[in-house]
N, C-alpha and C positions, 0 to 999 in steps of 0.2 A: 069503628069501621068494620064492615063482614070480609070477614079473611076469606080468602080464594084457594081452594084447596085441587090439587090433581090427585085422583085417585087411579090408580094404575094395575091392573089385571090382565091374566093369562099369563101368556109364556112361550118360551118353546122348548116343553118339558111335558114330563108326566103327567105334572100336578096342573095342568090348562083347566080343568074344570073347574075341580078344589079353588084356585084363584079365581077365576070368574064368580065364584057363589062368593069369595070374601069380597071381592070388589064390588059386587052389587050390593051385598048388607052394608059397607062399613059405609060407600056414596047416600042411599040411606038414611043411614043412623044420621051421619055428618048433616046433609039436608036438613033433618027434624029439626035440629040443633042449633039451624040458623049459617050453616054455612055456604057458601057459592061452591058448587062442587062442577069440576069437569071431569070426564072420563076417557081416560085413554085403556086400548085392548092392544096386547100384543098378540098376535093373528102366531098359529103354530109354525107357520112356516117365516116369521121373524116382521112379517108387516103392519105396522102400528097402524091403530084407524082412533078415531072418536066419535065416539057413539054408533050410526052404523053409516060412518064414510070414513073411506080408507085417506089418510094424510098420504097422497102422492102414487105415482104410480109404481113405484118402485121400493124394495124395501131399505135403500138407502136416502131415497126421497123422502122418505115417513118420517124416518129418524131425524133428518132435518125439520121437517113440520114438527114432530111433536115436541123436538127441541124448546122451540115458541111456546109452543103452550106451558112448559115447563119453566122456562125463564118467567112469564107475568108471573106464575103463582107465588102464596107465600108460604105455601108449604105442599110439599108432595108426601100422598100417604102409599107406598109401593107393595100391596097386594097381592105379589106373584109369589108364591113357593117356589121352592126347591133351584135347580143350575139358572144361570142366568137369570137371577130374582133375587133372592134368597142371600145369597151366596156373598152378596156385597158388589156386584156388577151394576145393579140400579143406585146403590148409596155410590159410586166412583161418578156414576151419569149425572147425578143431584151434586155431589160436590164440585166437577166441573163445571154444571150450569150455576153454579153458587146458592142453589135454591134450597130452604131446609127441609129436611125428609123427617118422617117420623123412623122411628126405629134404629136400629144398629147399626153401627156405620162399617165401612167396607172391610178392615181389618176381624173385627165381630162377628160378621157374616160369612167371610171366607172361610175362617177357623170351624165357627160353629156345622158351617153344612157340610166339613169335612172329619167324619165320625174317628177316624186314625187322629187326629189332627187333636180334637176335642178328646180324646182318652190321653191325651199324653197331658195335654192343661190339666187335665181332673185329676191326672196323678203325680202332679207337681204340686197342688195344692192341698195332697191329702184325702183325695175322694175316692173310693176304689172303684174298679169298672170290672167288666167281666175279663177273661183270660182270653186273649185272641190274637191273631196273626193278620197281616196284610199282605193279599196275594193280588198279582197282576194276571187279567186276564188272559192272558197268553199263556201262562201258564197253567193251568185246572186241569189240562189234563195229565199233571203229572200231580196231582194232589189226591193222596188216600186219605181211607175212612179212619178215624180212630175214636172216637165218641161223640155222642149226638151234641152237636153244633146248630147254632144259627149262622144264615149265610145270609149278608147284605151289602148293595151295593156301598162304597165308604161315602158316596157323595148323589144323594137323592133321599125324595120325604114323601109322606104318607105312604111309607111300607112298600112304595116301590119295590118291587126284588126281594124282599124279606120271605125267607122262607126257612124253616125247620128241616134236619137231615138227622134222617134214624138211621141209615144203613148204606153202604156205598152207592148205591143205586139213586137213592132221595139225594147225596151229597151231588154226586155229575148234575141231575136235574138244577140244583136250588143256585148249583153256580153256574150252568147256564144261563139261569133266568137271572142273575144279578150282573152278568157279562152286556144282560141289553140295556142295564140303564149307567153302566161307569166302567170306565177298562182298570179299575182297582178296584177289589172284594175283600170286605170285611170278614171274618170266621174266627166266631167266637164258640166258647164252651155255653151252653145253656144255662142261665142263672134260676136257682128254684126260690120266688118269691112272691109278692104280692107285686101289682105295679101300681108305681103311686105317681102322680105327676102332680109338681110346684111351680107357679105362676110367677114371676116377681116382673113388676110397676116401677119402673125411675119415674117420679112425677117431674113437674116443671121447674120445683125447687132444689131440684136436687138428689131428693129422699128418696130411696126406694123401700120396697114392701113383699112381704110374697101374702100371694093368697093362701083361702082356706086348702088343705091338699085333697087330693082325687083320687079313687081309687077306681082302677077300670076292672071289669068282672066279662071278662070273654072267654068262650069256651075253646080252648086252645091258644096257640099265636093270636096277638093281635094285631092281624095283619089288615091291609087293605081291604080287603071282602069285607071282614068284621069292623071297619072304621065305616065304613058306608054305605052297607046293607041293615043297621039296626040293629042287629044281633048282640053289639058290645051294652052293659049298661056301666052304669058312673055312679057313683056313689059321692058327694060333696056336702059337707066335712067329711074325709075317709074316717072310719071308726079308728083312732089313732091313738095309744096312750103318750103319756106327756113326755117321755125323751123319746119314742121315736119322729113325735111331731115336732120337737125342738131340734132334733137330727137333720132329718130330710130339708125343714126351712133355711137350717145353718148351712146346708149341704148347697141348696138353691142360689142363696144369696152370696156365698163364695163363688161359683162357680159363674154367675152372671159379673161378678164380680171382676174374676180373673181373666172373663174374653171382654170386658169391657163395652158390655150392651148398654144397651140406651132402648127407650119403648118398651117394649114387653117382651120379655121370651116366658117359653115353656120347658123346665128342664122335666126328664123324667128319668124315675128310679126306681128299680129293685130292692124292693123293701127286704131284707133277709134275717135271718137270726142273728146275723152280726153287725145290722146297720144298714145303710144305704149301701148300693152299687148304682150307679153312673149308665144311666141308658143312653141318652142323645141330648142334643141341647137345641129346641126350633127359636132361632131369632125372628122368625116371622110364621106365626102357629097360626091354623085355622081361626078364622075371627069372621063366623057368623053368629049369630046370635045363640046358635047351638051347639057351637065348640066348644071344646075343653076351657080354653081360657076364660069364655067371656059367662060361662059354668062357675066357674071357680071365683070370680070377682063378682059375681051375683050372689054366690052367700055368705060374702062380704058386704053386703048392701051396696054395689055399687053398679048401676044396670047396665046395661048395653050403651043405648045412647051416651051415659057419661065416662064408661070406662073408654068407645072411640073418644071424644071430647077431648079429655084427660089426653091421649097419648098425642094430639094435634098441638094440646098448650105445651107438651113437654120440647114438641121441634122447633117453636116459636115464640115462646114467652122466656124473655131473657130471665134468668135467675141465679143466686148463687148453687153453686157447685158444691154439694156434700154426701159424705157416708152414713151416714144415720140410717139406721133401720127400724123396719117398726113390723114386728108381727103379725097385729092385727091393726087396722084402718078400715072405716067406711067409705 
């Protein structure tokens, strides 16, 4: 029987666009594949539509229509980045309407898209992160310069508010601009490294995997501008030798581990002379056919089409439950 899938894009966040391109690739791919795809949008100002009619006239109206739609399906694929997406706010909506979701469910998602939140797991488990303080926005203007910092907001993605500070002047600026997208700011020390991001896959049985790892080559920060101006390149297989590629994957697979994902995340790292450092953790990472992830399980032989496929059998195909790891997989 063709499974009935809900595919769910936008938001009412930064990342509106960012979701809408995964929402359209992944309904898509799912399509080719043989699947009944519907599509829901979350409109920025919080008004749910399908396809292009608005469910109701209100946006507490929508939310009851798309309710519906959500109950028939047999699996919702939740395509929004960052607050209100991300965050595990759609996996509490899917476990209310009892419908299975792909991806990480609410506890996972909360933790993950909260960067404070996520360095305390990573350093319970052993992974190091960079040296950083959590300020509330109310506060900034009693915060001095003392060495060049990254400032970001602790709860937003795709480099949101990420910005570098050399001197008191850049610090007031970058925590301004991190005050617009979360009233708690991240400020960290600047880590000097390569940055390398790992993929790992819970499939339907159970097993998870990390992909081959990535290495991004930007000239400076890689911020928003350089994610989606062209300017970053990838590198997949990163030129890696054999314990820092056994590092970084062990590093991965803990740490997907310890917030208890499910679907695919992206963790990324600071490769340094002493090992891995702990950058962010996305439970729901760009997934067009030109993103990091679906980059990185591509020279693992495993293409677009099947890696969406794969992460639909994993919300829906009953299976046992295991740790097993496995390196490499096609």
């Amino acid at each position: 029987m063709t499974r009935r899938i809900v595919v769910i894009g936008g938001g009412e966040n930064a990342e509106h666009d960012v979701s809408l391109a995964t929402a359209t690739a992944v309904a898509k791919a799912l399509r080719s594949s043989g699947f009944d795809v519907d599509e829901l949008t979350i409109d920025r100002d919080g008004v749910w539509s399908q396809g292009a009619d608005a469910l109701g006239s209100q946006a507490t109206g929508s939310l009851a229509a798309a309710l519906t739609v959500i109950e028939r399906a047999d699996a919702v694929f939740p395509a929004v980045h960052g607050p209100s997406g991300e965050d595990g706010t759609l996996a509490a909506l899917c476990a209310l309407a009892h419908t299975p979701m792909v991806g990480s469910g609410l506890r996972a998602g909360a933790i993950g898209m909260d960067k404070w939140a996520t360095k305390l797991v990573a350093q319970a488990v052993g992974i190091r992160t960079a040296h950083g303080r959590l300020a509330a926005a109310a506060e900034i203007a009693d915060i001095g310069f003392e060495t060049d910092v990254v400032v970001k907001p602790a709860s937003a993605g795709s480099s949101f508010g990420v910005a570098l500070a050399r001197d008191a002047s850049q610090l007031r600026d970058a925590l301004r601009g991190a005050a617009r997208f979360d009233d708690r700011i991240l400020i960290e020390d600047v880590v000097p490294g390569r940055e390398i991001d790992v993929a790992v896959l819970r499939e339907a049985d159970g097993r998870r995997w990390a992909s081959p790892p990535l290495e991004i080559h930007a000239d400076g920060l890689f911020d928003t501008q350089s994610k989606y101006d062209g300017s970053a390149r990838f590198s997949v297989p990163a030129d890696l030798g054999t314990a820092d590629r056994a590092a970084l994957t062990g590093a991965a697979l803990r740490m997907f581990d310890a917030l208890d994902c499910a679907g695919v995340a992206r963790i990324d790292f600071f490769l340094t002379d002493h090992g891995p450092v702990l950058n962010e953790v996305n439970t729901m990472p760009g997934m067009t056919a030109e993103s990091q992830v679906p980059i990185m399980f591509a020279a693992a032989g495993l293409t677009y089409e099947q890696l969406v496929a794969r992460l639909v059998d994993a919300a829906t195909v009953p299976g046992p439950i295991s740790r097993q790891s496995e390196r490499v997989k096609p």
